[in-house]
N, C-alpha and C positions, 0 to 999 in steps of 0.2 A: 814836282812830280804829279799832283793833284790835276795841273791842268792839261796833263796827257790824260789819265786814267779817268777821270771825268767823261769828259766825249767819244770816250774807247768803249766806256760802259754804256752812254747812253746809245751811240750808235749797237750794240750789242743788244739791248732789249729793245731798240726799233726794231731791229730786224727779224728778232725770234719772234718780235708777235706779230710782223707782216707776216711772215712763216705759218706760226698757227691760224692765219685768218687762210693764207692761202690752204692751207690744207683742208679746214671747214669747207671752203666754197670747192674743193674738189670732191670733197666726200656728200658734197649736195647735187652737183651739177652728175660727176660719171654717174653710167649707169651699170655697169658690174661689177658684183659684189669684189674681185678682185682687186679692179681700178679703185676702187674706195679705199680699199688695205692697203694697197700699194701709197695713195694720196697722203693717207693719215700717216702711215707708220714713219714712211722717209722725213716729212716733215716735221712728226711729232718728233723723232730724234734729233735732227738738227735744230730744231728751235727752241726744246727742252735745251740743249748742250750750249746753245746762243745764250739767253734768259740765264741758267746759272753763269755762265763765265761773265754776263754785266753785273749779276751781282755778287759774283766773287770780287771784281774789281773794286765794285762801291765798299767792299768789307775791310776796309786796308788800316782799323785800329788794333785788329786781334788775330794772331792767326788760327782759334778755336773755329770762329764759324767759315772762316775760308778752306778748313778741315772738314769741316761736316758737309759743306756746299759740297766739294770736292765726290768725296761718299758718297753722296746723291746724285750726282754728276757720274760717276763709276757705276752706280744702282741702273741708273736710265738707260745707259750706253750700254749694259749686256741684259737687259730685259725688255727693253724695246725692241728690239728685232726679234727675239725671242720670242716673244710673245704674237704680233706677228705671223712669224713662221708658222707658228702654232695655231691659230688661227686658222691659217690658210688651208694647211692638212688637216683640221679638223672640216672643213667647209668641202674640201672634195674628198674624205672621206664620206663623209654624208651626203655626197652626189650633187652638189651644186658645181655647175661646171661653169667656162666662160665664155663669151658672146664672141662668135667673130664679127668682122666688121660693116657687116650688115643686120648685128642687132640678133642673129642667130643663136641656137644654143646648142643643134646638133653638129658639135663638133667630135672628128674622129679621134679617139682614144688613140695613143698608143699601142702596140698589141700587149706589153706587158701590164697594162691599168686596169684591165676588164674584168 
């Protein structure tokens, strides 16, 4: 069993932390504050949820800390988007808006936003 869950994990924490590198290098390279949240968030939850599930796997003497990974694992999946969200409506609340794609920022509201 060892030498499935072995390589299940490691390929598991390659991937979450290509994940979080890619999301760094997005939230450096976009340039609206949008594109940035959008980069981080989607990433930061899928690589967070990668990274615990390789080291749930590597955990396989006890079920205590596959319990608590778990938890934390459940904590990130409904506070990462969350937060996020919240983010974002707090950011156009406070009038920062997004660029069309020519780098603009006079873009037309809504009639109900104004």
């Amino acid at each position: 069993m060892s030498a499935i869950l072995e390589p299940l994990s490691s390929v598991c924490l390659l991937l979450g932390s290509f994940l979080l590198l890619t999301g760094a290098l997005g939230f450096l390279r976009f340039a609206d504050f949008y594109a940035r949240l959008h980069a981080c968030g989607v990433t930061e939850t899928l690589a967070t949820a990668l990274i615990i599930l390789g080291l749930m796997l590597q955990a396989t003497d006890s079920a205590l800390p596959q319990f608590k990974l778990l938890l934390i694992l459940l904590f990130v999946l409904f506070s990462s988007p969350t937060a996020s969200h919240a983010l974002a409506k707090a950011a156009w609340n406070a009038g920062v808006r997004p660029r069309d794609r020519r780098g603009r920022r006079d873009i037309a509201l809504p009639p109900g936003d104004r």
